[in-house]
PLY file of the C-alpha trace (Angstrom):
ply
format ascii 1.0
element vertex 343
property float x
property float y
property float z
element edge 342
property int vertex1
property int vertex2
end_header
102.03 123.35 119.91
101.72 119.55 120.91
104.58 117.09 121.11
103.24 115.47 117.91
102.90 118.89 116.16
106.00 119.67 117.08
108.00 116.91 115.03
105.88 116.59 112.05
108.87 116.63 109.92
109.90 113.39 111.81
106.48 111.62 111.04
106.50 112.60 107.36
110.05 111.13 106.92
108.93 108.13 108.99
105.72 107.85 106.52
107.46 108.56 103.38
109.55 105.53 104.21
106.79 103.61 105.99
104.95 103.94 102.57
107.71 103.02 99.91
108.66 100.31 102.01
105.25 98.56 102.78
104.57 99.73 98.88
107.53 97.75 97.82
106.56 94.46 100.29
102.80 94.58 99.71
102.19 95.79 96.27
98.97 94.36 95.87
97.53 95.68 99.11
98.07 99.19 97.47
96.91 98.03 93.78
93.60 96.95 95.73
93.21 100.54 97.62
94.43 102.39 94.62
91.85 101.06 92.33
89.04 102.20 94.42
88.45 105.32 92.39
85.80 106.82 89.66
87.09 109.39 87.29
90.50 108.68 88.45
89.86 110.08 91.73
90.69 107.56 94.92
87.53 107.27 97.23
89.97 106.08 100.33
92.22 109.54 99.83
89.24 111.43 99.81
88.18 110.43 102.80
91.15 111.05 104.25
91.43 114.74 102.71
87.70 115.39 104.22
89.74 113.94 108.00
92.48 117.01 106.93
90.05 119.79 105.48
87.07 119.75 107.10
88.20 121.07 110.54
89.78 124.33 108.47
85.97 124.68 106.85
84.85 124.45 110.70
86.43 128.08 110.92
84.95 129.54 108.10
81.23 131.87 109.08
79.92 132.16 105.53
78.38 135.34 106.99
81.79 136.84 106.98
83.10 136.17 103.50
82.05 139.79 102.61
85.22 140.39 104.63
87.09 139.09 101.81
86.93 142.27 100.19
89.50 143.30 102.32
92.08 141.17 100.85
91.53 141.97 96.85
95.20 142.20 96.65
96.15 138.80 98.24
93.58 137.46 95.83
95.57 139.57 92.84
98.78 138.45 93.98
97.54 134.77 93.94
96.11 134.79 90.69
98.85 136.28 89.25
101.13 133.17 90.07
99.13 130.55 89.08
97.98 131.84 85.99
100.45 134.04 84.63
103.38 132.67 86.27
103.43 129.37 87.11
102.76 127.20 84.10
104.95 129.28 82.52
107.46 129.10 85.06
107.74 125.15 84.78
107.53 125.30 81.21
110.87 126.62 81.48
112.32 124.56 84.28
111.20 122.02 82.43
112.80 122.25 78.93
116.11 123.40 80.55
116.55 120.65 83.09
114.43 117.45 81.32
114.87 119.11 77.89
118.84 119.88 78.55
120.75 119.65 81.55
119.55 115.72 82.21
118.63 114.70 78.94
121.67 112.37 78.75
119.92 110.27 81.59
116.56 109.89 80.62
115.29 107.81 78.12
115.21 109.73 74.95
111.77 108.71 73.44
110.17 110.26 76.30
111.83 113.84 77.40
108.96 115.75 75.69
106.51 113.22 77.40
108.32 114.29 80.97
107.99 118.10 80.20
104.51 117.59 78.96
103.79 115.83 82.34
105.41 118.68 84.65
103.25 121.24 82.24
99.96 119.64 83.16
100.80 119.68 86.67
101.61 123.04 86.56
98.45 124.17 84.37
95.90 124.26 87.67
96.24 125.27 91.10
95.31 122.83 93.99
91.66 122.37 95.13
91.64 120.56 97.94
94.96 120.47 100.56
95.63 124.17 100.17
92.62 124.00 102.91
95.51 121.49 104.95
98.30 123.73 104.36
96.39 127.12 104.93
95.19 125.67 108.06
98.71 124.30 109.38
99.96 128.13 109.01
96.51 129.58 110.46
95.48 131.50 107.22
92.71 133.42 106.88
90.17 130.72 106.25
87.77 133.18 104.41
90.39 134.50 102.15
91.08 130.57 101.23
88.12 129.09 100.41
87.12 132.36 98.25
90.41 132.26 96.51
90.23 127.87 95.49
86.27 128.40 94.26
87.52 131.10 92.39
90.66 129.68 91.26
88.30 126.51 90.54
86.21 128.85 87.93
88.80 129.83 86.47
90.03 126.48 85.55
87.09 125.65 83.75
87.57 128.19 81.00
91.40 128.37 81.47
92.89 124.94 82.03
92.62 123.80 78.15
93.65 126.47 76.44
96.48 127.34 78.18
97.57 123.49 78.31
96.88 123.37 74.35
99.68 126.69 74.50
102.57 125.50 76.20
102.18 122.29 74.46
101.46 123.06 70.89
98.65 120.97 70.70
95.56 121.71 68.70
93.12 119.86 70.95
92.84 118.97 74.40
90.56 116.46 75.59
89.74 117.72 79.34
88.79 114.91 81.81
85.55 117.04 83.12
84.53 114.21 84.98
87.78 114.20 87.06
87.55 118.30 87.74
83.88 118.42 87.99
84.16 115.32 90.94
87.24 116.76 92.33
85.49 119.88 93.55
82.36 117.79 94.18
84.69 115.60 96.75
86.75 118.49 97.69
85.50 121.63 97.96
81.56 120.99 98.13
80.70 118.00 100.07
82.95 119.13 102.83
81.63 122.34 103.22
78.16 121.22 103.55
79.50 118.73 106.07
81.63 121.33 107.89
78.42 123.88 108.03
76.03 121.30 109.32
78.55 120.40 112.17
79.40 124.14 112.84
75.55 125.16 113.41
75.27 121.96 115.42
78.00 122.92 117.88
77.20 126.88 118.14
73.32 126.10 118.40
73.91 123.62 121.17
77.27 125.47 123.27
78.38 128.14 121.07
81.79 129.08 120.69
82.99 126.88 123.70
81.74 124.25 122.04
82.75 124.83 118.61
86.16 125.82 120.08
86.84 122.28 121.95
85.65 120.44 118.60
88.23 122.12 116.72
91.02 121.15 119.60
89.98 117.40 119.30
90.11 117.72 115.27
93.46 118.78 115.25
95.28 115.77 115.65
92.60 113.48 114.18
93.87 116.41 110.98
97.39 115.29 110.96
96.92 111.66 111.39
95.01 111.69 107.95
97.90 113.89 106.67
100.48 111.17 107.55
98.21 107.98 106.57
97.73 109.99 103.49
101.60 110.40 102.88
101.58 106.55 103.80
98.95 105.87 100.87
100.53 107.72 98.38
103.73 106.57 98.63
102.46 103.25 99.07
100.51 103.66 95.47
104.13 104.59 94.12
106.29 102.44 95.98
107.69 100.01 93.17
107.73 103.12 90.65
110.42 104.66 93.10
112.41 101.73 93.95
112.79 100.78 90.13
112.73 104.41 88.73
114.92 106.00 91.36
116.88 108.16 89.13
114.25 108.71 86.90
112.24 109.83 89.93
114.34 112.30 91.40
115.61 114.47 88.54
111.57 114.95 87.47
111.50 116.07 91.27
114.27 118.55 90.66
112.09 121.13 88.44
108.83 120.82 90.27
110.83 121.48 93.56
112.43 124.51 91.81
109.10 125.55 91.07
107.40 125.54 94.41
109.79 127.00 96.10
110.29 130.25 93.00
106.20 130.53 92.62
105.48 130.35 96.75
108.59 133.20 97.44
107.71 135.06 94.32
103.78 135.02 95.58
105.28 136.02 99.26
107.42 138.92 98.50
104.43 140.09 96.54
102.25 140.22 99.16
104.61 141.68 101.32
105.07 144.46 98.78
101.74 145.22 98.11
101.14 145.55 102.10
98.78 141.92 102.33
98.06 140.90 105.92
100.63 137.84 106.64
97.47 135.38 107.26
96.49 136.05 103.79
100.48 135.81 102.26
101.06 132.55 103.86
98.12 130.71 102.26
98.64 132.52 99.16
102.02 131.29 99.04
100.57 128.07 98.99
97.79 127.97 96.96
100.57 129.83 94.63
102.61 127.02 94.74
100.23 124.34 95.02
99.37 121.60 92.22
96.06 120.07 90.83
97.70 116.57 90.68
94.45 114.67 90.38
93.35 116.63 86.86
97.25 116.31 86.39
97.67 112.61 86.45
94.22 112.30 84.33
94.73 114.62 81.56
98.37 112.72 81.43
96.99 109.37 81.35
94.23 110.62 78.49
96.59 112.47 76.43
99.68 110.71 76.46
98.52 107.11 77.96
99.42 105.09 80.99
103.05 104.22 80.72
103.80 107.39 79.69
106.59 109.48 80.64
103.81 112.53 81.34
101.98 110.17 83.68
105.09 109.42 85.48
106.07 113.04 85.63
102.89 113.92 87.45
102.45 110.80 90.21
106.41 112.51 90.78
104.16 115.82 91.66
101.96 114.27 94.23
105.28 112.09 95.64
106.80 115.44 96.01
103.74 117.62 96.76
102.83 116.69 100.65
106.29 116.83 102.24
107.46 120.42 99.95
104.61 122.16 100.86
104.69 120.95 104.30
108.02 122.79 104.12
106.69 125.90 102.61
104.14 125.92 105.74
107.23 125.80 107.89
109.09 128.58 106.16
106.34 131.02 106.03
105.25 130.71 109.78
108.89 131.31 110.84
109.44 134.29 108.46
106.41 136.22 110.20
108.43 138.41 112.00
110.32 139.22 109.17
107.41 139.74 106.86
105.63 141.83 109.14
108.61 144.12 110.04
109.45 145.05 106.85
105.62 145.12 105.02
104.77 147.70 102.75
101.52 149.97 104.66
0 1
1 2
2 3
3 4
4 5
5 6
6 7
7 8
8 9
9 10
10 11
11 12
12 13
13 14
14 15
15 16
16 17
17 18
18 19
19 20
20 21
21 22
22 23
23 24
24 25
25 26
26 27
27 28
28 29
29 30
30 31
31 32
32 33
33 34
34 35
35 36
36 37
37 38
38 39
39 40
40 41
41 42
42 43
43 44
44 45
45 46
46 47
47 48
48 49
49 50
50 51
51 52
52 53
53 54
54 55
55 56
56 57
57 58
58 59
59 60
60 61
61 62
62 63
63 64
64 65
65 66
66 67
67 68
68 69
69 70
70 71
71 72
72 73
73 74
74 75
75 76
76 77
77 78
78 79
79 80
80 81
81 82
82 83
83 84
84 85
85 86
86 87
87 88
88 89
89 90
90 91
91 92
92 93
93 94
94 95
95 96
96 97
97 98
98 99
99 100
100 101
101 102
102 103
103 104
104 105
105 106
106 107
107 108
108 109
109 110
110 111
111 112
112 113
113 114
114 115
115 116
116 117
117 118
118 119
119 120
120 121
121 122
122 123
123 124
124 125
125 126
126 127
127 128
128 129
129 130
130 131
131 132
132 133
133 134
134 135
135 136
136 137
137 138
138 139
139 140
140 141
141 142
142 143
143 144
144 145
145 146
146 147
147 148
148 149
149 150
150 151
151 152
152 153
153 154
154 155
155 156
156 157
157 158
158 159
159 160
160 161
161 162
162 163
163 164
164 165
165 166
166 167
167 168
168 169
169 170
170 171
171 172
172 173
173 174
174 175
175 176
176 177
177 178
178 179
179 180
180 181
181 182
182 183
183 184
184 185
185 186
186 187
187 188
188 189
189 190
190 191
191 192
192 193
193 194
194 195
195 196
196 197
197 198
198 199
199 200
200 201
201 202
202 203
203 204
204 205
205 206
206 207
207 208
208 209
209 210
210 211
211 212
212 213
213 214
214 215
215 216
216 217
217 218
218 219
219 220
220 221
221 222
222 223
223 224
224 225
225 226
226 227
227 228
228 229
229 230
230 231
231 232
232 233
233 234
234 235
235 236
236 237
237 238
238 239
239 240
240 241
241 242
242 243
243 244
244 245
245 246
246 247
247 248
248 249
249 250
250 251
251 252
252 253
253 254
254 255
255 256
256 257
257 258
258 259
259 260
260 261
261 262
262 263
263 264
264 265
265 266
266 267
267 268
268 269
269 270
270 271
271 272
272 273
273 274
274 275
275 276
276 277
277 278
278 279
279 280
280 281
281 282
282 283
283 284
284 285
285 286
286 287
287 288
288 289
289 290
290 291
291 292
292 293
293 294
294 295
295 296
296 297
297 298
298 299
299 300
300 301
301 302
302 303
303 304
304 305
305 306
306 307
307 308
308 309
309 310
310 311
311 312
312 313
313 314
314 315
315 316
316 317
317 318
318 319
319 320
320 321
321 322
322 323
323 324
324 325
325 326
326 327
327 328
328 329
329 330
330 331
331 332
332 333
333 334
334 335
335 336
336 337
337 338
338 339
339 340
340 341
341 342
């Protein structure tokens, strides 16, 4: 592990601060950035995810998915939490602290906006920096990109109707353009990339070569992790400095909620006997959020200003450095897992 790899935590606090900070002094700089988007999705962020995903898709031999097969139960495991537990799981983190324990400090008129919010960013798993996280803890990289396309299908048939449950509403208008681009952006386009370069680099020095591409990538990975944190937190910097209580008790039940869904998806896996680089990504992807489809179904349901808007930009604040976190936590409970896994 490099010197820079090795204090990552520093250089997310550093960003996280860098970000509210130059958010806060240069608000218009950020307006400018953040408004380069179509269907709500920001061009300059997707480059930067391509920068953290595509050396992860560099890994993956699509000859070798069949392999996949051998991990049905990782795949059971993750579906499991993000479709059966999770949104249900926030749904209830979010009535009892929004809905009860902090009502007295919110603004009234919008509690059930703020537990509509954290329900929408609960209702879909991540598409696109599960590849970042599943890569940071070397996960199987097979085992991930089967599990997001699937997990992507899913959402298609799954994401209204089980938004239009836990909210009592009749009929939810689903911003297809923002899921169809999203795994367009994230999940297509850089594997096409990522399969061009890998046939490139095998058919002119093999492994070796492909090998010393992926060294170079790695920090040129984390660099668009941290100007990523940078940008977000930039996008959100006068929202935290004026919200600031407001912001951190909506972070309370969506940290509750990582943290339950990715142990409850570990311990799983570790019961049912799954290989540890197929728990640790499906710890994250069990964890993860779709906070793009989150922030536009907010925005198109409940408008703008709302309090479920606000609720879900408080999802991506919180979602790089938590999972980054998670990453940590899994790759130092390997011994552990693996001691005590079920055969």
């Amino acid at each position: 592990m490099s010197t820079f790899e090795r204090y990552l935590s520093v250089w997310v606090a550093l960003c996280i601060v860098a970000g509210i900070a130059l958010g806060g002094a240069i608000p218009d700089v950020f307006a400018a950035i953040a408004s380069a988007e179509v269907a709500r999705v920001n061009l300059p962020v997707a480059v930067l995810v391509w920068l953290m995903i595509i050396p992860m898709l560099l890994k993956i031999d699509f000859g070798a998915l069949g392999q996949v097969r051998q991990h049905l139960k990782g795949v059971g495991v993750t579906l499991f939490i993000n479709w059966a537990v999770k949104p249900f799981s926030m749904a209830l983190l979010g009535t009892v602290f929004i809905g009860w324990l902090f009502r007295s400090l919110l603004p009234a008129d919008q509690i059930d906006s703020y537990i509509a919010g954290l329900i929408l960013l609960a209702a879909a798993p991540c598409t696109a920096m599960v590849f970042v996280w599943s890569n940071l803890c070397d996960g199987e990289p097979h085992y991930t990109l089967s599990q997001v396309a699937l997990n992507d299908v899913i959402m298609v048939f799954a994401f209204a109707p089980l938004v239009g449950l836990l909210l009592g509403v009749a009929s939810i208008t689903v911003p297809w353009d923002t899921l169809l681009l999203s795994v367009v952006l994230y999940i297509v386009v850089p594997v096409i990339i990522a399969q061009a370069v890998r046939r490139m680099q095998l058919r002119s020095g093999g492994q070796p070569a492909l090998d010393r591409l992926l060294k170079a990538l790695g920090p040129v990975s984390l660099t668009a992790l941290l100007a990523t944190l940078v940008m977000l937190f930039g996008f959100q910097g006068e929202a935290i400095l004026g919200e600031p209580l407001i912001i951190l008790l909506l972070a309370v039940p969506i940290l509750i909620q990582v943290y339950f869904n990715a142990g409850l998806a570990y311990w799983l896996s570790r019961r049912f006997g799954v290989a540890w680089c197929v728990a640790a990504p499906a710890a994250l992807i069990g964890a993860s959020n779709f906070f793009e489809l989150a922030v536009a179904a907010a925005i198109s349901l409940f408008g703008l200003n709302s309090g479920a808007a606000l609720a879900t930009v408080v999802g991506v604040l919180v979602e790089v450095p938590v999972m980054l976190s998670v990453v940590a936590i899994v790759k130092r409970t390997r011994p552990w897992y693996e001691t005590g896994q079920a055969s």
